[in-house]
DRENPA-3360 file (N, C-alpha, C; in nm, 2 decimals, always signed):
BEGIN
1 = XXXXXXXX = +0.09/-0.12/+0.00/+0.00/+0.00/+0.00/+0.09/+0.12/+0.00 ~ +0.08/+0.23/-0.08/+0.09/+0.32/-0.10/+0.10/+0.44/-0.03 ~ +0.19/+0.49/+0.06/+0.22/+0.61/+0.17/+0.18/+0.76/+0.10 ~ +0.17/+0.75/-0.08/+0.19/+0.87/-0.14/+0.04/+0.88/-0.16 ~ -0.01/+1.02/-0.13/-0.19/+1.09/-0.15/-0.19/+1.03/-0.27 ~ -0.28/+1.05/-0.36/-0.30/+1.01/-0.50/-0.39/+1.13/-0.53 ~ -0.35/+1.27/-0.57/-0.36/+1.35/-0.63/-0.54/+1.34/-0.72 ~ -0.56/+1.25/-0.76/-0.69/+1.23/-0.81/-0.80/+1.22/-0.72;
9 = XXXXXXXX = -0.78/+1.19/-0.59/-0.84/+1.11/-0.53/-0.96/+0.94/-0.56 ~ -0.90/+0.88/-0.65/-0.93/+0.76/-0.67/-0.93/+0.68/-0.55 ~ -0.90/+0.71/-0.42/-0.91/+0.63/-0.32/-0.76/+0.52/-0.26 ~ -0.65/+0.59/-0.33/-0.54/+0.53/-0.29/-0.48/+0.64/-0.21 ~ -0.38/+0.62/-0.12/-0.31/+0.70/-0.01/-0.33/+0.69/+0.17 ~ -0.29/+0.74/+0.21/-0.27/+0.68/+0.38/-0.42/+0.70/+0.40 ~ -0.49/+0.73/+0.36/-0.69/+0.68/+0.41/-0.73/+0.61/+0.36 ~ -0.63/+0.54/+0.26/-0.77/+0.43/+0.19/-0.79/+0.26/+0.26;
17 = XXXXXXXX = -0.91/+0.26/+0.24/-0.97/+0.13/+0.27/-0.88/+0.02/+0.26 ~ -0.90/-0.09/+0.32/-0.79/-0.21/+0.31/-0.91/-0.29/+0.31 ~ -0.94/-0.38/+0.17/-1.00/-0.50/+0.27/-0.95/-0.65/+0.14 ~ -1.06/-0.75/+0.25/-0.99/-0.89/+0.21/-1.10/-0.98/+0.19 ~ -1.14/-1.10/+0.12/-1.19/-1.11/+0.15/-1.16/-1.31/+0.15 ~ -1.20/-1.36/+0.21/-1.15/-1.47/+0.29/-1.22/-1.60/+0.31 ~ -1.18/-1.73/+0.29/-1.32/-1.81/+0.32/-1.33/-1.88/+0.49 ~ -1.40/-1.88/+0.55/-1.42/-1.88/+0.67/-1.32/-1.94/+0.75;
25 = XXXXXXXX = -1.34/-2.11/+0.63/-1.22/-2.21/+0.67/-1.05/-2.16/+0.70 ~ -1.01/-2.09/+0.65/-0.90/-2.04/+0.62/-0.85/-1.94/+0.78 ~ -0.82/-2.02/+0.88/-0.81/-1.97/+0.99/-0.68/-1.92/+1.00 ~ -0.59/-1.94/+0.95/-0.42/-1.85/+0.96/-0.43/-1.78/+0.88 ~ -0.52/-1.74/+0.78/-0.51/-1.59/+0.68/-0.58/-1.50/+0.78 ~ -0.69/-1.55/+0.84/-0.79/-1.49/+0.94/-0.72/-1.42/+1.07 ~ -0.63/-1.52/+1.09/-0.52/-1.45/+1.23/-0.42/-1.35/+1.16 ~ -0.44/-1.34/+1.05/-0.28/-1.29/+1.02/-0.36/-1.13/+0.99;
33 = XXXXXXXX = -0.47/-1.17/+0.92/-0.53/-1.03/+0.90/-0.58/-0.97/+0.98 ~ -0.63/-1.01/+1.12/-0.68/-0.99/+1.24/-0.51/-0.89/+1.29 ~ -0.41/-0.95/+1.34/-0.26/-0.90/+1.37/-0.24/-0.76/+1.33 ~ -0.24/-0.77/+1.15/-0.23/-0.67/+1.10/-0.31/-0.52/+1.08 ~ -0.47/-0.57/+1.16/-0.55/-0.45/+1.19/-0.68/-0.47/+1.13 ~ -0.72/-0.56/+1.04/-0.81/-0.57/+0.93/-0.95/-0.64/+1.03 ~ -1.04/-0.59/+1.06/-1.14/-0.67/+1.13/-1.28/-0.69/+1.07 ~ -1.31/-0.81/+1.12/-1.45/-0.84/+1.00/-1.57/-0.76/+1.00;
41 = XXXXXXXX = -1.64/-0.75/+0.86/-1.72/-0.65/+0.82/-1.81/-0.72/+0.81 ~ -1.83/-0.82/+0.74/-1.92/-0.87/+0.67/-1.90/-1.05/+0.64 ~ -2.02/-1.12/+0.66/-2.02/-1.28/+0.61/-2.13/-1.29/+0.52 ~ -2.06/-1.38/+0.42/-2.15/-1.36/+0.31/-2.11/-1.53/+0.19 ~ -2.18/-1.62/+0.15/-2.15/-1.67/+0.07/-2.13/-1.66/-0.05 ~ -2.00/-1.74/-0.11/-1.96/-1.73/-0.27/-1.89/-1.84/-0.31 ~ -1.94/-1.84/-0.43/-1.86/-2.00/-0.52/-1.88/-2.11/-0.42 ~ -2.02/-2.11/-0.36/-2.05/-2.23/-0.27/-1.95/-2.23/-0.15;
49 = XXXXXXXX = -1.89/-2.13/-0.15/-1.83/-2.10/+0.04/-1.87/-2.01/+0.12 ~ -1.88/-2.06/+0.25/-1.85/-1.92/+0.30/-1.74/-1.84/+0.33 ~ -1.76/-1.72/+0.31/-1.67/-1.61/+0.28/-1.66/-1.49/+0.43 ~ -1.56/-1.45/+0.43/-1.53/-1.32/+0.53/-1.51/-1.21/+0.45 ~ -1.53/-1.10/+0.48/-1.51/-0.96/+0.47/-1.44/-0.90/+0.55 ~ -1.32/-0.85/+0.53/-1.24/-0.80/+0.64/-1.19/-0.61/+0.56 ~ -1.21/-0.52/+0.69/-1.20/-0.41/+0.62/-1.09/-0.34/+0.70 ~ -1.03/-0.27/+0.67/-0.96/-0.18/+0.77/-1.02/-0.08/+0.84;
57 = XXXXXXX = -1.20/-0.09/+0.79/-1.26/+0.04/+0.87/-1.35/-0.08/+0.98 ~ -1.35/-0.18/+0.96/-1.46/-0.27/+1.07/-1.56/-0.26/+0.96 ~ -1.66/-0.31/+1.11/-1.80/-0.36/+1.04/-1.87/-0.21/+1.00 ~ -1.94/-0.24/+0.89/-1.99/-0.10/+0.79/-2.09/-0.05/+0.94 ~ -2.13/-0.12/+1.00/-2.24/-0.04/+1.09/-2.16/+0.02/+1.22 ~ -2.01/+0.02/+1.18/-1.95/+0.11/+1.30/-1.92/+0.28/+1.23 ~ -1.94/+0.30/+1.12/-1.92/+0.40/+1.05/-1.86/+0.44/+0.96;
% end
């Protein structure tokens, strides 16, 4: 990720969003992105799994 503004504002630079998105099963990607700051937003299935949402802002209903 990118430390430089982005002049356009396209949504890259030290405020932009981080997210991931994860299948539930997958518990060491789950810790590692938990460590690094990213916490779940959202559960949701896809391609017949279930999936995580992990955002750098939290869950959408924290703001």
């Amino acid at each position: 990720m990118s430390a430089v503004p982005d002049r356009h504002g396209n949504g890259r630079g030290p405020h932009a969003e981080v997210i991931a998105l994860i299948r539930v099963a997958d518990i060491p990607s789950r810790r590692l992105l938990y460590a690094v700051g990213l916490r779940e937003a959202e559960r949701r299935e896809r391609r017949g799994a279930d999936q995580v949402l992990y955002s750098s802002r939290g869950p959408a209903s924290a703001g």
